[in-house]
C-alpha angles and dihedrals in degrees: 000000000000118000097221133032097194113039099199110198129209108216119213106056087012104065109357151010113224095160095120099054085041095051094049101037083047094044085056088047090052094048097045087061092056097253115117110269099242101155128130155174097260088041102049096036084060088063098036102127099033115103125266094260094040089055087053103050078050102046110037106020087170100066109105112230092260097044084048089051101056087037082064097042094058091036088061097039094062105022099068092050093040088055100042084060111035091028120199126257123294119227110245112286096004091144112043092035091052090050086051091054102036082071100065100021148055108236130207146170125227114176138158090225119118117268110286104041111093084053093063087051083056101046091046102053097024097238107133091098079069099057125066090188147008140177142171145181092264084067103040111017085221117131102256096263086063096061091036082067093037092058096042103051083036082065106028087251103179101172101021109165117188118212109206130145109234149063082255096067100034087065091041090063098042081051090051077036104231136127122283139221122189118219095213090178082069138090101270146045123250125175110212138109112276130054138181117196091194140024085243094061091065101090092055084061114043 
């Protein structure tokens, strides 16, 4: 008998690495409002998982709010398009890993990006077919626990896990109280019980 009957997945670090897109299209946007584009990979892979607001207070604390808010207006504006085309890079074994599990699970996305972006994951890989459901803090404005739990009981999930790769996620599924696994390939550390080393490894342990 399977563990789980729902396999939420967190996206950056999870599924996927789009640091690289982010860091260039981010550095432009800086530019473009007149602060040093100082951006880079180390720096952005430590706040992957944060919200957009939250990377910002972090990144360029001497933006002023207004300077911020047009810095995440033309973030979102070309980051969505520029990802959905280029895409980012796939962990190791996403798609035929997904399609294995997609046999004996219902898959799902929970992320804190802004709303579009796991779209553009999906248009640029081509893995929607995979996923029944997603949702993420750009849609609902709710902490990532939150819509752990709003997806779940949306879909009568019973025995939901969610796979992330930071200490982040792994609160955020002890607050929407279900079972963790940690994505150690991933950016971040994570103390729990259960670890995977590589995407591939998932299916030995759901």
């Amino acid at each position: 008998m399977q563990k789980y009957d729902g396999i939420i997945f967190d996206l950056d670090g999870t599924l996927w690495d789009s640091v690289e897109c982010v860091v260039a299209i981010w550095n432009n946007a800086l530019e473009k409002a007149g602060i040093a584009p100082t951006m880079n990979y180390k720096e952005l892979s430590r706040c992957m998982g944060l919200r957009i607001e939250q990377i910002f207070d972090r990144v360029i604390p001497q933006a002023t709010p207004e300077q911020r808010r047009q810095i995440k207006q033309t973030c979102v504006e070309t980051e969505q398009d520029y990802l959905a085309e280029h895409g980012g890079i796939l962990y190791d074994g996403v798609e035929e890993t997904l399609k294995k599990l997609k046999q004996t699970h219902r898959l799902f996305i929970v992320s804190n990006c802004q709303e579009g972006y796991i779209n553009a994951f999906y248009r640029a890989h081509g893995l929607k077919k995979y996923f029944e459901d997603d949702e993420c803090a750009g849609r609902t404005g709710k902490s990532k626990g939150e819509n752990i739990r709003l997806l779940a009981d949306r879909r009568g999930l019973e025995r939901p896990v969610y796979i992330g790769d930071t200490i982040m996620d792994c609160q955020a599924a002890g607050e929407a109280g279900v079972d963790f696994i940690h994505a150690a390939y991933g950016f971040g550390e994570a103390e729990c019980s259960c670890a995977v080393k590589n995407f591939t490894d998932i299916p030995v342990v759901v």
